[in-house]
C-alpha positions as CSV (number, residue, x, y, z in Angstrom):
1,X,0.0,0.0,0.0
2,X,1.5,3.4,-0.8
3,X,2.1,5.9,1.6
4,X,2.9,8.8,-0.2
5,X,3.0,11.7,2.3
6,X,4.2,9.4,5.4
7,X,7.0,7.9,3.0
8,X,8.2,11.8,2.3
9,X,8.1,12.0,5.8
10,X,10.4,9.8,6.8
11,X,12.7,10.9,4.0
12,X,12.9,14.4,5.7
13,X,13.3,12.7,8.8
14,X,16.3,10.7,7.8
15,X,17.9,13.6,6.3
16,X,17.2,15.2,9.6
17,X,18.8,12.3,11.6
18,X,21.9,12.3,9.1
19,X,22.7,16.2,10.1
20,X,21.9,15.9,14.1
21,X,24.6,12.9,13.7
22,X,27.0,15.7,12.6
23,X,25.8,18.4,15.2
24,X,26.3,15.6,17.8
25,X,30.1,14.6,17.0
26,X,31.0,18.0,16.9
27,X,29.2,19.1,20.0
28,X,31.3,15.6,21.9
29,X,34.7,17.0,19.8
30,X,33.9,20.6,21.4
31,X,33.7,19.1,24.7
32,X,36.2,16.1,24.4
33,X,39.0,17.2,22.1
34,X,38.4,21.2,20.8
35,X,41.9,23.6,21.7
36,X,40.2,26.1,23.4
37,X,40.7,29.0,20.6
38,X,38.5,27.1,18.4
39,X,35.5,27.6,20.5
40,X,33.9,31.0,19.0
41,X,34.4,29.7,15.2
42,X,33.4,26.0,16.4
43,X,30.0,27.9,18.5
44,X,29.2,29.9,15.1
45,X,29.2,27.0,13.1
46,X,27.0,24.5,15.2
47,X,24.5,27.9,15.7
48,X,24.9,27.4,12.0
49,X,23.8,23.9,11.5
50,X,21.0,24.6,14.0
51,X,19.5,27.1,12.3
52,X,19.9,24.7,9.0
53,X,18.3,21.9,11.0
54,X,15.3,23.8,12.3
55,X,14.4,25.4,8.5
56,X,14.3,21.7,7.4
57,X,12.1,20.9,10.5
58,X,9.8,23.9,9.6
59,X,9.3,23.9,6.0
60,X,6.4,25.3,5.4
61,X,5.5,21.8,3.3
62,X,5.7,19.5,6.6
63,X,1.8,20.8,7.5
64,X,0.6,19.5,4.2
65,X,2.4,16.8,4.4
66,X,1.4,15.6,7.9
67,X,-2.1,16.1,6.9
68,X,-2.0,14.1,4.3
69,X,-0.4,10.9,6.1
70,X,-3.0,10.8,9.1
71,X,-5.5,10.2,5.9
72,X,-3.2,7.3,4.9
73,X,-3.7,3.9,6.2
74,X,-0.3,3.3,8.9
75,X,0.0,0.8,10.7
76,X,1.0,0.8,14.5
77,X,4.7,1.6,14.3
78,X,3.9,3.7,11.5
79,X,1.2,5.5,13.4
80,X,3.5,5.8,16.5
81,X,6.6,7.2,14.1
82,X,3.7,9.6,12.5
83,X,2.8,10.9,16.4
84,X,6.8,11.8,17.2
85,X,7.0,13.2,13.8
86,X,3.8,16.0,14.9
87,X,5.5,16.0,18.0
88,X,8.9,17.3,17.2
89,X,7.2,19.5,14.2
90,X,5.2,21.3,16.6
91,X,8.4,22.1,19.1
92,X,10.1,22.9,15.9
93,X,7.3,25.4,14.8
94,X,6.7,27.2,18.1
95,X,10.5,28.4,17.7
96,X,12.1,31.0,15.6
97,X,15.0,30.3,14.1
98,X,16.6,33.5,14.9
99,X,15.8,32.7,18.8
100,X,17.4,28.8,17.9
101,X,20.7,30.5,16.6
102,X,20.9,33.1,19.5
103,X,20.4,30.5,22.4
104,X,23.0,27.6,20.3
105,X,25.9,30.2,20.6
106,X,25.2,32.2,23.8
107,X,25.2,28.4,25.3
108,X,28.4,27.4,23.2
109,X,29.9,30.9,24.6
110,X,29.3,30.5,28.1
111,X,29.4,26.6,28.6
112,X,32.9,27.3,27.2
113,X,33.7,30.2,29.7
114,X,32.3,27.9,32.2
115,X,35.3,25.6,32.2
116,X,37.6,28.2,33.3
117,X,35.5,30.4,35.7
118,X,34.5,27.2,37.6
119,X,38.2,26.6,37.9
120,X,38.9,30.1,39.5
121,X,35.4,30.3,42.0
122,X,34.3,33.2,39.5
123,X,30.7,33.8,40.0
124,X,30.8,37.2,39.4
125,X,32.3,36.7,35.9
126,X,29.8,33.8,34.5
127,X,26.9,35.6,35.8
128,X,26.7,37.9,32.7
129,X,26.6,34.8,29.9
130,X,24.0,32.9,31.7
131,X,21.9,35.8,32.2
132,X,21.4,35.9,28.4
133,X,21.6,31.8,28.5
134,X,18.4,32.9,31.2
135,X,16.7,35.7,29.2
136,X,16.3,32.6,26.0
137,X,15.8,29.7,27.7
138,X,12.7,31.8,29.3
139,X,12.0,33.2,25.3
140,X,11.7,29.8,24.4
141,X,10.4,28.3,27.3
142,X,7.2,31.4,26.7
143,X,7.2,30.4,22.8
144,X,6.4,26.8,23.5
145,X,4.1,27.4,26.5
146,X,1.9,29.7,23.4
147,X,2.2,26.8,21.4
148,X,1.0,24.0,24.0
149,X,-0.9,25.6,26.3
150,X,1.9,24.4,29.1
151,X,2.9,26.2,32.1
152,X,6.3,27.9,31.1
153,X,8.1,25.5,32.9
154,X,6.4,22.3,31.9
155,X,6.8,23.4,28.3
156,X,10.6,23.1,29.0
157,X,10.8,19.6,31.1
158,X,8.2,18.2,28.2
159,X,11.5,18.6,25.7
160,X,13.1,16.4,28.2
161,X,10.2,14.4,29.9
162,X,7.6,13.9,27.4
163,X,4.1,14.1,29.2
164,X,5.6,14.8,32.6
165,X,4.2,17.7,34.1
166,X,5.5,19.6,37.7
167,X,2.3,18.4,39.4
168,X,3.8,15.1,39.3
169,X,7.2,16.1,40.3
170,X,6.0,17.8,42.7
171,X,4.5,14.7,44.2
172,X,6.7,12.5,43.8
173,X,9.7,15.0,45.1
174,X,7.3,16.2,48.1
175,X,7.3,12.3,49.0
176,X,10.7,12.2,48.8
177,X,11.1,15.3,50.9
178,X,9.5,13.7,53.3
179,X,11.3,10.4,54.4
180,X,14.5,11.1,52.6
181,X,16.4,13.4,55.7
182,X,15.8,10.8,58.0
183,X,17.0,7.8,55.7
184,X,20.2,9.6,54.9
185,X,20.4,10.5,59.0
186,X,19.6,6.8,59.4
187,X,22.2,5.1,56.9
188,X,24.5,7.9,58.5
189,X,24.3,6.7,62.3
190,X,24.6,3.2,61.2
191,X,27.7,3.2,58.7
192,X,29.5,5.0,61.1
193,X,29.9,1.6,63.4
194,X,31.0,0.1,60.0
195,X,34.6,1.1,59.6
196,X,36.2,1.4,56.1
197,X,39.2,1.4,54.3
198,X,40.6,3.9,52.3
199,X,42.3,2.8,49.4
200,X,45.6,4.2,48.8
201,X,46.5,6.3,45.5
202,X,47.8,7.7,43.6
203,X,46.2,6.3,40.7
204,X,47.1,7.0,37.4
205,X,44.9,7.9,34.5
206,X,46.2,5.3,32.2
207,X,45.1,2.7,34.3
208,X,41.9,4.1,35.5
209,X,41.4,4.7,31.7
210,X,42.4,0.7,31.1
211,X,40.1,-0.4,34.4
212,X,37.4,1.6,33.3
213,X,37.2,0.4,29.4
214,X,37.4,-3.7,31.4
215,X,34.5,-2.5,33.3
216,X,32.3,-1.9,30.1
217,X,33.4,-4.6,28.5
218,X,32.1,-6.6,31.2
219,X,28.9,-4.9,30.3
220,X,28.7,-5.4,26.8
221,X,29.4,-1.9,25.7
222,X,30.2,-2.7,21.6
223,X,33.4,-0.7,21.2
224,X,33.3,-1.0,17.1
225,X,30.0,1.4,17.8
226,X,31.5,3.9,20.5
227,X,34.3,4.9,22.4
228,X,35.5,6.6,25.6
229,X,37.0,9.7,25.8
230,X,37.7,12.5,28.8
231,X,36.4,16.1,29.7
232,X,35.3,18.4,32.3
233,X,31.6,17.6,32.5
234,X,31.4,13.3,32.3
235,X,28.5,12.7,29.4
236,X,27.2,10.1,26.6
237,X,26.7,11.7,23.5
238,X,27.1,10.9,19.3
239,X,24.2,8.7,17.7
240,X,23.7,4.8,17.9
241,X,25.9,3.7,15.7
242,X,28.7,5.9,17.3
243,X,28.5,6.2,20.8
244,X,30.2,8.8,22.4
245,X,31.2,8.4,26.1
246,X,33.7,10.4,28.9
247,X,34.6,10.3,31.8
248,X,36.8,12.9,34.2
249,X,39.6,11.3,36.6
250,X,41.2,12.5,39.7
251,X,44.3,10.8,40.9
252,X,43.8,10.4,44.2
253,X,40.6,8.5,44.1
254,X,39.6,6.2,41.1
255,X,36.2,5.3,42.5
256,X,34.3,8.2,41.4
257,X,35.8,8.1,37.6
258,X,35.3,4.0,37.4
259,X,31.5,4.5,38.9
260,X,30.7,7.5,36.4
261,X,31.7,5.6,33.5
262,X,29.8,2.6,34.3
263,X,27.1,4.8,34.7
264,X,27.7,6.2,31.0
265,X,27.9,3.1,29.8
266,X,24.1,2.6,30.7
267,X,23.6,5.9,28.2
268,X,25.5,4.0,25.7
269,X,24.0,0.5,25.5
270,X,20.5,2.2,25.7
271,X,21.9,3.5,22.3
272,X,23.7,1.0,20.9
273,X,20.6,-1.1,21.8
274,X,17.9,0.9,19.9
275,X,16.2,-0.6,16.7
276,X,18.5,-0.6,13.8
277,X,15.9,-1.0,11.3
278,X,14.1,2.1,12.8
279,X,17.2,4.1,12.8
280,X,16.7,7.7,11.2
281,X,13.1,8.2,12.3
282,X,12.0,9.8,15.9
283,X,10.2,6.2,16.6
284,X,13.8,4.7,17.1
285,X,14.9,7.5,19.7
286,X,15.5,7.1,23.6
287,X,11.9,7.7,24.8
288,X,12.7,10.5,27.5
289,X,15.6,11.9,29.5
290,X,13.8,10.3,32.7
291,X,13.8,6.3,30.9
292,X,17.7,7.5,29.8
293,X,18.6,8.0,33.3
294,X,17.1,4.8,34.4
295,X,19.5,2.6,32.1
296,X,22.7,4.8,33.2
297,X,21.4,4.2,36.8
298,X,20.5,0.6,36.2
299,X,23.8,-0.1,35.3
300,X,25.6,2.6,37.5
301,X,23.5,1.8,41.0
302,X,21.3,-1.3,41.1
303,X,23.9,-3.3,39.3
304,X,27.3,-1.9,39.8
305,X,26.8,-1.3,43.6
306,X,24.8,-5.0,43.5
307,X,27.3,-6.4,46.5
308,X,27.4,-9.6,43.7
309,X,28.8,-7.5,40.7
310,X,31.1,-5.7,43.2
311,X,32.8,-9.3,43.3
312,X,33.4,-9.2,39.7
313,X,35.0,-5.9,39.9
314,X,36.8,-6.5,42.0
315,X,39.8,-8.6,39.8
316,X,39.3,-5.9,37.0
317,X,40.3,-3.1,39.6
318,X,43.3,-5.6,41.0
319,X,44.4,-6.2,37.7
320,X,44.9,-2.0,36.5
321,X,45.7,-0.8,40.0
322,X,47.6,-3.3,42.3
323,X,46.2,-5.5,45.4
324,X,46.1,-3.5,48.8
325,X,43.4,-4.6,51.6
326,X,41.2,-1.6,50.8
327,X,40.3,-4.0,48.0
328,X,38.7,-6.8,49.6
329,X,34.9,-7.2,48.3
330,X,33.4,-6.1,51.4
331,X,35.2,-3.1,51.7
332,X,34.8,-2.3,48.6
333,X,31.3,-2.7,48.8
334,X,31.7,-0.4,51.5
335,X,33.3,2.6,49.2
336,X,30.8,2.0,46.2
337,X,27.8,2.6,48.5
338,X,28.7,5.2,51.5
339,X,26.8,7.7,52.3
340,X,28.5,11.2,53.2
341,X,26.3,14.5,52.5
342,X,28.9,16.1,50.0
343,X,28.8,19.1,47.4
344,X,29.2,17.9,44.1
345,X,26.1,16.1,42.4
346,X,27.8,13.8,40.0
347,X,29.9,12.3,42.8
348,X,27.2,12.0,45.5
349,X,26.2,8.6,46.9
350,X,22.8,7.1,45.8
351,X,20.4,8.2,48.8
352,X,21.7,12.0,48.9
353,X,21.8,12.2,45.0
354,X,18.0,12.9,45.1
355,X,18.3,15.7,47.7
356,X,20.7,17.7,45.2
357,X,18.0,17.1,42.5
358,X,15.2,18.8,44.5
359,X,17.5,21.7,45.1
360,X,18.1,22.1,41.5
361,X,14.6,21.6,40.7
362,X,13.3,24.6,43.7
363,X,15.5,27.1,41.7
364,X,15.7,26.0,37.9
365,X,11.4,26.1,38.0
366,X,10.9,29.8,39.4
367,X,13.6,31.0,37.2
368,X,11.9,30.0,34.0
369,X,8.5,31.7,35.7
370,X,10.2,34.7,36.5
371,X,9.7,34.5,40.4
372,X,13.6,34.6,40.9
373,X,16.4,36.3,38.9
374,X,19.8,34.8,37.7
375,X,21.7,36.7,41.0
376,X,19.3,35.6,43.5
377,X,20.8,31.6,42.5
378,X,24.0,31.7,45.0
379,X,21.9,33.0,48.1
380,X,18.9,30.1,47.1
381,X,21.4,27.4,46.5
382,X,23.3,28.1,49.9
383,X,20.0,28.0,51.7
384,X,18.6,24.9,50.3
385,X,22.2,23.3,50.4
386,X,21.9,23.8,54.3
387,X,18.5,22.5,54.8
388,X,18.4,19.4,52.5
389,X,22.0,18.2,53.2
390,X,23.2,20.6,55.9
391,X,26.0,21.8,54.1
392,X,28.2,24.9,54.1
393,X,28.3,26.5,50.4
394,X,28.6,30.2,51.4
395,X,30.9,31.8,49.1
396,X,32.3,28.8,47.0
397,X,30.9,28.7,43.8
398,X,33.0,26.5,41.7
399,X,31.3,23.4,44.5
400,X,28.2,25.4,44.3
401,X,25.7,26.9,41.5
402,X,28.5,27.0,39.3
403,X,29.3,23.4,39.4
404,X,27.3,22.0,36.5
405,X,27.3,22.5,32.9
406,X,23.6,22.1,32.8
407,X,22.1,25.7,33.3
408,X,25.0,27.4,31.5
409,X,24.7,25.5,28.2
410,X,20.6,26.0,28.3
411,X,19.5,22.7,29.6
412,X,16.7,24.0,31.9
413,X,14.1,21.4,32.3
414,X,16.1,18.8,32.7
415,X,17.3,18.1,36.4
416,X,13.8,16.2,37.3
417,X,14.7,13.4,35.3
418,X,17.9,12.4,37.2
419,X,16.1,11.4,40.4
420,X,12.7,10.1,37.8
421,X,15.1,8.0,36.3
422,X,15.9,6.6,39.2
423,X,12.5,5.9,40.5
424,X,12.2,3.9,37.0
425,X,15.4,1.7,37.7
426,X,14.1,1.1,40.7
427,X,11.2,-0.3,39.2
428,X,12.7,-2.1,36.4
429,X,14.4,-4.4,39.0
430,X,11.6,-5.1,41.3
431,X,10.2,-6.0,38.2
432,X,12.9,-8.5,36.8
433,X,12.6,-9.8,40.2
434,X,9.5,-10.9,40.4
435,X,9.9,-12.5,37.4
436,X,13.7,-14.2,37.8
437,X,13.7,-14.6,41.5
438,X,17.2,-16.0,41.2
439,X,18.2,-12.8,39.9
440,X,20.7,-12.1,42.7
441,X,22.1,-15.8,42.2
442,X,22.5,-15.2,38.3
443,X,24.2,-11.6,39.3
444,X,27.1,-13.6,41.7
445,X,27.6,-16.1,38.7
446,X,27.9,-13.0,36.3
447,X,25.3,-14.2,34.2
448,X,24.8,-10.9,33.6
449,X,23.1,-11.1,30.6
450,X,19.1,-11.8,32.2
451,X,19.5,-7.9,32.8
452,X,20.8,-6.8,29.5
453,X,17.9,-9.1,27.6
454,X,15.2,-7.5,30.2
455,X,16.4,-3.9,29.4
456,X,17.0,-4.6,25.3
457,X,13.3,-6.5,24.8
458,X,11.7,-4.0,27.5
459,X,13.1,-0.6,27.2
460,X,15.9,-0.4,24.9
461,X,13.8,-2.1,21.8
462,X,10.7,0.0,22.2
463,X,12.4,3.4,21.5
464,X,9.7,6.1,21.5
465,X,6.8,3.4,20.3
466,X,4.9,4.0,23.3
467,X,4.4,7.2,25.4
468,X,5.9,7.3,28.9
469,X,3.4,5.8,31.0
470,X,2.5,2.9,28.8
471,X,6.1,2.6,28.1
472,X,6.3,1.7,31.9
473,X,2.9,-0.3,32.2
474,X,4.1,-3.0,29.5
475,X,7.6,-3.2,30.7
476,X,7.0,-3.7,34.5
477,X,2.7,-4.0,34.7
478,X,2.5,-0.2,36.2
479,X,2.9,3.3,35.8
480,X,5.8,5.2,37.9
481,X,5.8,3.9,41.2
482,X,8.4,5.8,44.0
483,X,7.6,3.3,46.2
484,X,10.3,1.4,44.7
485,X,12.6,3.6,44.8
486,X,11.9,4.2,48.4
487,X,11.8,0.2,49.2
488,X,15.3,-0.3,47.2
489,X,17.3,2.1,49.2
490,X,16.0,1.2,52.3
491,X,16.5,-2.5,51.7
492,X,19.9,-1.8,50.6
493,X,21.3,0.8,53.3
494,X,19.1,-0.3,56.0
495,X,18.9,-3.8,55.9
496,X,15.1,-3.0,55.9
C-alpha cells in the first residue's frame, strides 16, 4: 500500500537524523578534544547547522504533508513514528530560528567560559553569559508554552520528559522530601559503626582509563560502535551507531571516575541497543531523559553497587591498580555505597543524590517563571544546600551553583529526570525480580546477561513506540511507582 506523504516524511526525517549525527560529534569534539581557541568559530558553526536543522524541521510543506499521512492507512509503528514526527514539528514550529541561533551560541559561549570560571570560583564573571543563557531559555520556554498551552516550565521539562508535568514532580519530590532526611540521617548513624578502608592512591589515569574500558566490557558496551574519551563535565553523547562516552579522573581517588563511566555506559548501550531498522526516524529515539537515566542508573546503582557485581570488579580493579586490603569485596562494597552528605552532584552517593535534585529543581522552575532572577541563585542554593543536606556553600561557587554545565549551556528542564530515572530503575528491577527470582544468584555467577535481555526487549527495543506511561505499564505492569525507589534504598542501606 502506498504511503505517499508518510514515506516523504520519513525521508525528511532521515535527512534530519543524518545532520543531528553531525551536530552531535562536533558538540562531543567541542567538549572532548576542541583547543580552546577554536571555541567561537566552532560555537558559530553548530549555531549554524542549527539554524539549518530547524528550517528543514519547519518547512512550510511539513503541515501539508502531515495532513495528508493521518488520511493514509499506517499501521501501529507507522502511526506511533507519524505521532513523534507531529511532536517534534510542533516544538520545531513554536521556535524562531533566529531565537534557535541566539540560544545555540550564547550556550556554546558561556558553557565554554564555564570551564575556566568554575576553575577560578568566578561567579561574578559567568553571571553575565548565563543571564542571556536565562533571558532565551525563558523566550523559548514562553514560545512553547503559546504553542501547547503548558505552564512555562512544563513546556521546557516536556523537551526532556515527554508528558511529565510539575504536578507530578511535585508529588513525587514532596514524598521524597518527606522520608529522605531521616534515611540519609539513618544510613549515616549506622555506617559510622561500620569502619572502612581507604584505598591508597595515587592512581594514574592510564590505568583508570584501562580499568574503566574492562569495566564496560564486562557490560557489553560494543566498542566498534563507541568509544571513551575525557572532559570536564562526564556525558554520553554521538548517535547509535557511534556512541560517544567520557569520563573525568582524579588521581587520588579512582572510585568516582570508574563508577561515572559505568554509569555512562548505561547511556550508551541504551543507544547501541535501539532498533537498527528504525534508525533515522524519531520512533527509534530514547523515549525521554527520565527512561535514559534509568539505564545509566540501572547499570551505575542497582547493578554496579549490587554487592554480587562488586565481586566481579573486583579482579578488574586488581588487575589495573595493584592488590592492597582496601580492595577486599566487602570493603569495597563499603566505598561503592557510602553515604557522606557532600557538594558535588555527580559524585554523591545514591540516597543523597535525590536531595541535590530537589534543590536544583526549587531554583531552575521559578527562574523560567520569572519569580527569581539569575543573581538571586547563589543566596537560594546556599540556603537549600543547608537544609536538604546541611551543608556549608557560602561563598564557594565552583562546589556550588557553578558546578554544573547544565544551566550554562541551556539545559533548563532537565534536572527532574535524574532522580525520575531513578525511580524507573528502581522499578525495572523489582520488576525482573518478580519474574527471575534468582536474579541475585544469576548476578554472583555473572550471568549478567538476564538484565541486559530484560532492558533490550523492555526498554531499549521499544524506543519512542509507546508514550511514557505505557512505556512503563508494559515493561514492569504499572505506571511510575516511588515506592520502589523508596523500598530499594531502604532494603539496601538499611537492611530494611
Amino acid at each position: 500500500m502506498s504511503h505517499t506523504a508518510y514515506d516523504e516524511l520519513c525521508r525528511r526525517q532521515l535527512r534530519l537524523h543524518r545532520l543531528n549525527h553531525l551536530q552531535s560529534i562536533a558538540g562531543w569534539d567541542q567538549s572532548a578534544n576542541m583547543p580552546s581557541k577554536g571555541n567561537e568559530a566552532r560555537s558559530e558553526a553548530m549555531a549554524e547547522m542549527g539554524g539549518l536543522i530547524h528550517q528543514l524541521a519547519t518547512d512550510p510543506q511539513l503541515k501539508d504533508l502531515l495532513a495528508r499521512a493521518e488520511q493514509e492507512q499506517l499501521d501501529e509503528v507507522q502511526g506511533a513514528n507519524l505521532r513523534e514526527i507531529q511532536r517534534s514539528w510542533r516544538a520545531a514550529n513554536a521556535l524562531p530560528q533566529a531565537l534557535v541561533e541566539a540560544k545555540s551560541l550564547a550556550a556554546s559561549r558561556c558553557e565554554h567560559a564555564w570551564r575556566e570560571q568554575r576553575q577560578r570560583n568566578d561567579w561574578a564573571g559567568h553571571v553575565d553569559g548565563l543571564r542571556e543563557v536565562v533571558r532565551l531559555a525563558r523566550e523559548e520556554a514562553r514560545h512553547l508554552a503559546e504553542a501547547s498551552g503548558l505552564s512555562l516550565y512544563d513546556a521546557l521539562l516536556d523537551q526532556y520528559e515527554p508528558g511529565m508535568r510539575s504536578t507530578e514532580v511535585d508529588r513525587v519530590f514532596g514524598d521524597l522530601r518527606q522520608w529522605l532526611p531521616g534515611l540519609i540521617q539513618a544510613v549515616g548513624a549506622k555506617q559510622a559503626k561500620e569502619p572502612t578502608l581507604e584505598p591508597q592512591g595515587p592512581f594514574p589515569k592510564s590505568a583508570q582509563r584501562a580499568l574503566g574500558e574492562d569495566a564496560m566490557r564486562l557490560l557489553g558496551f560494543d566498542f566498534e560502535a563507541g568509544r571513551l574519551d575525557e572532559s570536564a563535565h562526564p556525558f554520553c553523547g554521538g548517535v547509535p551507531e557511534d556512541v560517544r562516552m567520557t569520563t573525568r579522573y582524579r588521581v587520588d581517588s579512582f572510585l568516582p571516575s570508574l563508577m561515572g563511566t559505568i554509569h555512562e555506559t548505561g547511556h550508551g548501550s541504551y543507544e547501541q541497543g535501539l532498533r537498527r531498522d528504525w534508525l533515522g526516524q524519531p520512533i527509534a529515539q530514547a523515549r525521554s531523559m527520565g527512561l535514559h537515566e534509568s539505564q545509566s542508573l540501572s547499570f551505575e546503582m542497582q547493578l554496579g553497587s549490587h554487592p554480587a557485581f562488586v565481586e566481579l570488579l573486583r579482579p578488574l580493579i586488581v588487575k589495573h591498580l595493584g592488590d592492597q586490603p582496601a580492595f577486599e569485596s566487602a570493603n569495597l562494597h563499603r566505598l561503592m555505597t557510602r553515604v557522606q552528605p557532600g557538594t558535588i552532584r555527580v559524585d554523591a552517593d545514591e540516597v543523597t543524590y535525590p536531595a541535590h535534585v530537589i534543590l536544583r529543581y526549587e531554583i531552575e522552575r521559578p527562574l523560567i517563571e520569572g519569580q527569581i532572577e539569575v543573581d538571586d541563585i547563589p543566596a537560594l542554593w546556599d540556603a537549600k544546600m543547608m537544609e536538604l543536606l546541611g551543608l556549608d556553600t557560602r561563598g564557594n561557587y565552583k562546589d556550588g551553583c557553578m558546578q554544573d554545565v547544565h544551566w550554562g549551556s541551556g539545559l533548563i528542564g532537565y534536572f527532574p529526570c535524574y532522580t525520575l530515572g531513578a525511580m524507573y530503575a528502581a522499578q525495572w528491577f523489582a520488576a525482573m525480580r518478580r519474574e527471575m527470582p534468582d536474579l541475585d544468584q544469576r548476578i554472583a555467577r555473572g550471568e549478567l546477561g538476564a538484565v541486559f535481555d530484560w532492558l533490550r526487549e523492555r526498554i531499549w527495543t521499544q524506543g519512542s513506540r509507546w508514550e511514557t506511561p505505557e512505556l512503563v505499564q508494559r515493561a514492569s505492569g504499572e505506571t511510575l511507582n516511588p515506592a520502589h525507589f523508596r523500598a530499594h534504598l531502604q532494603s539496601r542501606y538499611l537492611g530494611a
